[in-house]
C-alpha positions in Angstrom: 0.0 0.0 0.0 2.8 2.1 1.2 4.4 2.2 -2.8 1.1 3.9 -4.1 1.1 7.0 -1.9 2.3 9.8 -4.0 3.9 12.8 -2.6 2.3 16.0 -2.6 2.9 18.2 -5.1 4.0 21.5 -2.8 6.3 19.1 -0.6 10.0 20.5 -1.0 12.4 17.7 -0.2 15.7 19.1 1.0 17.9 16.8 -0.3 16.6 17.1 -3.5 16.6 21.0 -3.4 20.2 20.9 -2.5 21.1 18.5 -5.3 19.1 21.0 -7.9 21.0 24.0 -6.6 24.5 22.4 -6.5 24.1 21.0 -10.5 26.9 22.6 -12.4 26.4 25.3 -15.1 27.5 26.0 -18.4 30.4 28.5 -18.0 30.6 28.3 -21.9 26.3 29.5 -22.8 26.1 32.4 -24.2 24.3 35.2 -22.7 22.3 38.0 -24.8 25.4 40.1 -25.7 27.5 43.0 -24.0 26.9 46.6 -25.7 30.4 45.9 -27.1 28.9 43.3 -29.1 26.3 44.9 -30.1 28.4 48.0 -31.6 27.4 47.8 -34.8 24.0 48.3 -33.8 24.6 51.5 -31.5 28.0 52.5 -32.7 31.3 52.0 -31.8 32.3 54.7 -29.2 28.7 54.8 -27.4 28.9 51.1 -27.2 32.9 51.3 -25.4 31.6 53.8 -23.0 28.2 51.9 -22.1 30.1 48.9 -21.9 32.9 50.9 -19.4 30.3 51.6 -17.2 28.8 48.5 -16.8 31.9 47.2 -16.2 31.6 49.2 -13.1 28.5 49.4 -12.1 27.4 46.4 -12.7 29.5 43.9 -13.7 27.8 41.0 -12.7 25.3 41.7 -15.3 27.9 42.4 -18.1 29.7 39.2 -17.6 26.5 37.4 -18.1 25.8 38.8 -21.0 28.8 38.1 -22.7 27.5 36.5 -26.3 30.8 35.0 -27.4 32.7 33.3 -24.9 34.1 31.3 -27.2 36.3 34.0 -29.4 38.6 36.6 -28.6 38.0 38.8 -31.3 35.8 41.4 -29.5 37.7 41.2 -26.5 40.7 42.1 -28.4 39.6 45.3 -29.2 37.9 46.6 -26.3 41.3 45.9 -24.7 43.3 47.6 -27.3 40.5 50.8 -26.7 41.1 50.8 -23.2 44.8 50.4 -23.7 45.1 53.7 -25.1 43.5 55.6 -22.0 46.5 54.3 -20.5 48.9 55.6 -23.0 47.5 58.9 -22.8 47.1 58.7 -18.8 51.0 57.9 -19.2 51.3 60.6 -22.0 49.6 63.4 -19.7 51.4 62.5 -16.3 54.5 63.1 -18.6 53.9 66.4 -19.6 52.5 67.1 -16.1 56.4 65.8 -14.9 58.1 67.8 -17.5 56.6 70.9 -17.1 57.7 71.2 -14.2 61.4 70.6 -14.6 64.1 73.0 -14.6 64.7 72.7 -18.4 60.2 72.7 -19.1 58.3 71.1 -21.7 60.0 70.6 -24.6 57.7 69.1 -27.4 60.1 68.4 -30.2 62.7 67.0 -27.5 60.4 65.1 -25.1 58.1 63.8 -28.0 59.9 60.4 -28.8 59.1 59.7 -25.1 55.9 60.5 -24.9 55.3 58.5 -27.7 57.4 55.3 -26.9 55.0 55.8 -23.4 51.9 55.9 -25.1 52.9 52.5 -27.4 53.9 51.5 -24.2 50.7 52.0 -22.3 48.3 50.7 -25.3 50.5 47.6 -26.4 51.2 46.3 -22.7 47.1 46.7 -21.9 46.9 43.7 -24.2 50.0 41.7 -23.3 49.5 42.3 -19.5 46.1 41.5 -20.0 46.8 38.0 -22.4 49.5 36.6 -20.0 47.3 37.5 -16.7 44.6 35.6 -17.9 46.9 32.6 -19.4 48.5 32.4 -15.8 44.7 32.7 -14.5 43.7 30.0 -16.6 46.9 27.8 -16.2 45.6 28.2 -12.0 42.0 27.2 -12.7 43.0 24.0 -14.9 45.2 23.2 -11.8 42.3 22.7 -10.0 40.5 20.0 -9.2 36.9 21.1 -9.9 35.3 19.5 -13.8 34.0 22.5 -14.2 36.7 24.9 -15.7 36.6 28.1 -18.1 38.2 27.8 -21.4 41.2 30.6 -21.2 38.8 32.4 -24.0 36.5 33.1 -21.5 39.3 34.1 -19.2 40.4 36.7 -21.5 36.6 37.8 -22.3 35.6 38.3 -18.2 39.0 39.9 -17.4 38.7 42.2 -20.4 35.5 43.8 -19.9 36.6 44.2 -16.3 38.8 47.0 -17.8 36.0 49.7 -17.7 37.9 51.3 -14.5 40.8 52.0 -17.2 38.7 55.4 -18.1 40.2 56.7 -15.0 43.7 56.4 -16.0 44.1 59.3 -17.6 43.5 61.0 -14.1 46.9 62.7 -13.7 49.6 62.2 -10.7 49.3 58.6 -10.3 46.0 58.5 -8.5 43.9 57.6 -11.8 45.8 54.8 -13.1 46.3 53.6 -9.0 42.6 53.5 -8.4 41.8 51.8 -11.5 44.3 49.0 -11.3 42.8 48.3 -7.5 39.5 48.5 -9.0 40.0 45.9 -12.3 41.7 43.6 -9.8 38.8 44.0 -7.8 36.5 43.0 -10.7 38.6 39.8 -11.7 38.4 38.7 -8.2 34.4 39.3 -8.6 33.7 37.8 -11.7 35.9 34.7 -10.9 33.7 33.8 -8.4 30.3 35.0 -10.2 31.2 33.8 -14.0 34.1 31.2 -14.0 32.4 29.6 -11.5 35.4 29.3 -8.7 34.6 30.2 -5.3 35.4 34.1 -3.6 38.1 32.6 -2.3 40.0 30.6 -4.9 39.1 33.4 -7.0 41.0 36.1 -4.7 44.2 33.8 -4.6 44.2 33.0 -8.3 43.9 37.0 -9.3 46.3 38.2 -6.9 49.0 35.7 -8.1 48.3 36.0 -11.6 48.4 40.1 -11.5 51.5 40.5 -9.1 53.4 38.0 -11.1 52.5 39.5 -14.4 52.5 43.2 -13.3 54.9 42.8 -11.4 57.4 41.4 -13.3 56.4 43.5 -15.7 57.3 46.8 -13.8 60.4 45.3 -12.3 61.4 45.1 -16.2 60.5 48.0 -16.9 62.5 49.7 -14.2 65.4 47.4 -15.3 65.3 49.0 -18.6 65.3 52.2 -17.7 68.6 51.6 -15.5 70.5 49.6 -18.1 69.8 53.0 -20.6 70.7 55.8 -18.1 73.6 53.7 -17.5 74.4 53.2 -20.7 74.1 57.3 -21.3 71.2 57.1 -23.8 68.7 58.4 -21.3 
């Protein structure tokens, strides 16, 4: 008798609810599309700056919506875009520096630096960016959860979490400071809401991957620079 009484229909069996809640998702499904995406649509530069904002006020949202996952194409881009509001952050806190030297702002003498600075800031936006989320990805596949993000999708969540680079052209340092705190902040954020890791995995793996890269990448940098005043050419 016992085998024909059927369970209510409003009866919520916990271990059942739990099992529902813990099933895995598709990090890989496409969402409806970012206004990056949809540029052609809306235009280029209206679609950069609506995307930059989402980026920081709602990120969440905007990584969900990314259409593409699966290609780097768009992503390149938008990197490349917000790669030059760090050259000319760099180019501006240049001027700002030379001015105010004993010899002053020179254009015709201080231009091959301003422009090897603004190549600088553009080009290593998208090689920072590329080797942070290869070292971000190279982390997750070290783990031991099924359920890892392709490095496309890597590069596609850390790249719209660029929109705080509008701020680098803020001079004295404080522009490109809080927006470098702020993208780190969002990588941590979206590797726990979109590349389905947990806060905590997600704050180790960013922090390592952007003080190695960035890092390294300053400590070169400097190196550089010491090798050529050494050497007399700066």
């Amino acid at each position: 008798m016992a085998k024909n009484i059927e369970t209510p229909p409003d009866l919520e069996i916990a271990a059942l609810k739990k099992q529902v809640a813990g099933r895995r998702v598709n990090l890989m499904e496409p969402g409806p599309g970012t206004p990056w995406e949809d540029r052609g649509s809306i235009g280029a530069i209206g679609a950069f700056f609506k995307t930059a904002m989402q980026s920081m006020s709602s990120p969440g949202k905007l990584m969900r919506f990314i259409r593409r996952p699966e290609t780097l194409a768009d992503a390149r881009v938008f990197t490349i875009v917000c790669g030059v509001f760090w050259g000319f952050g760099w180019v501006i806190s240049d001027c700002i520096r030379l001015a105010g030297a004993p010899g002053g702002f020179d254009f015709v003498e201080n231009y091959p630096t301003l422009l090897i600075h603004f190549a600088l800031g553009v080009g290593g936006t998208y090689v920072l960016l590329n080797l942070v989320s290869r070292l971000m990805h190279k982390l997750i596949s070290a783990g031991t959860d099924t359920n890892k993000a392709a490095h496309s999708l890597v590069f596609n969540v850390f790249t719209y979490g660029l929109g705080p680079s509008l701020l680098a052209v803020v001079p004295f340092g404080i522009g490109p400071g809080i927006a470098l705190v702020w993208i780190i902040g969002l990588w941590i954020f979206s590797g726990g809401s979109r590349l389905g890791m947990t806060v905590g995995n997600a704050l180790v793996c960013v922090l390592m991957s952007s003080v190695a890269v960035i890092g390294g990448a300053a400590v070169a940098y400097w190196g550089v620079l010491k090798i050529l005043s050494g050497l007399g050419y700066i």
